[in-house]
Steps between C-alpha positions, in 0.01 A plus 500: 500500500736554233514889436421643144424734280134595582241475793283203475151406709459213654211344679698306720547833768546554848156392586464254217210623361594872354732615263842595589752680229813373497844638283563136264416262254409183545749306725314416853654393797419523886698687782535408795578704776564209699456125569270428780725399811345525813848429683655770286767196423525575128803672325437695144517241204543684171420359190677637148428308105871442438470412157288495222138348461355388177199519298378289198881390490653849506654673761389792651702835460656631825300862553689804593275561846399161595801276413354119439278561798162477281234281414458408128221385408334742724245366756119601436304566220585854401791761470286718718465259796187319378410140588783500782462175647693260790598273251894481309509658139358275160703186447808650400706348821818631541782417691632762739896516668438694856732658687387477868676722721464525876617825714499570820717201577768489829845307354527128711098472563374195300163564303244319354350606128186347461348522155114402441337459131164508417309426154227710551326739742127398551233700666445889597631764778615236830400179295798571216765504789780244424616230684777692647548480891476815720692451790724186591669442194783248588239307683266454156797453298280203356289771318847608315531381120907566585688590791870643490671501760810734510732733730519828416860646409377877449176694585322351161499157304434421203384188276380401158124310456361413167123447498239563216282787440206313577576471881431707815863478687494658874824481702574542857806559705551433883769426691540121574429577913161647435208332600 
């Protein structure tokens, strides 16, 4: 959630059926405390909006609290969190420069960055998952869109991905000797 300038309900709450108030406007996005890893094999991925998006052909201004890190046009319906839905914002597609960062790193270990895209999420609660393995990564590399492969020089790396505002992008780290 992009933070604004006044509190905003949405029907989208903690138990998905009551109203929550939350301080913003209309920018949505989901947190994620953590990616599912049952062999606790994952390393923090960051992901930062480098540069800016466009809409109808003009760019979007940089804001003073959020950077380029927002979603224009805004997902849902409503600016007060009406008609959220699991599917990507009207047809204005935009493309999108990522910086992916991984911490946590140990200089000389080789690491794989796997990187899944979906079109769409389909389904409700368990049945929206996405494709994206839980344990025994390196081993379902197959399920990857793109894997890097790459030693780390420093606790963190980082790398550039373009995709379009119109895809679900998940990354992964692990190191190459996990299962």
């Amino acid at each position: 959630m992009i933070p604004g300038e006044r509190t905003i309900h949405t029907y989208a709450g903690g138990s998905g059926y009551d109203t929550v108030p939350i301080l913003g406007p209309h920018n949505y996005g989901f947190s994620v405390a953590g990616p599912e890893d049952r062999s606790s094999e994952t390393l923090p991925v960051a992901l930062t909006i480098v540069g800016p998006t466009y809409t109808n052909g003009m760019e979007n201004p940089l804001d003073p609290l959020a950077g380029y890190d927002y979603e224009n046009p805004k997902i849902g319906k409503s600016n007060w969190g009406l008609g959220c839905t699991n599917r990507p914002p009207s047809a204005w597609m935009t493309n999108l420069e990522l910086q992916v960062t991984v911490s946590g790193l140990f200089p000389g270990v080789a690491y794989n960055l796997y990187e899944y895209n979906f079109s769409t999420v389909a389904g409700v609660g368990a049945a929206a998952a996405l494709g994206v393995p839980v344990d025994n990564f390196n081993a379902q590399a197959d399920l990857a869109t793109r894997v890097t492969t790459f030693t780390a020089s420093s606790s963190t790396y980082s790398t550039s991905v373009t995709t379009t505002s119109d895809k679900i992008v998940v990354f992964r780290c692990v190191p190459v000797g996990a299962p």
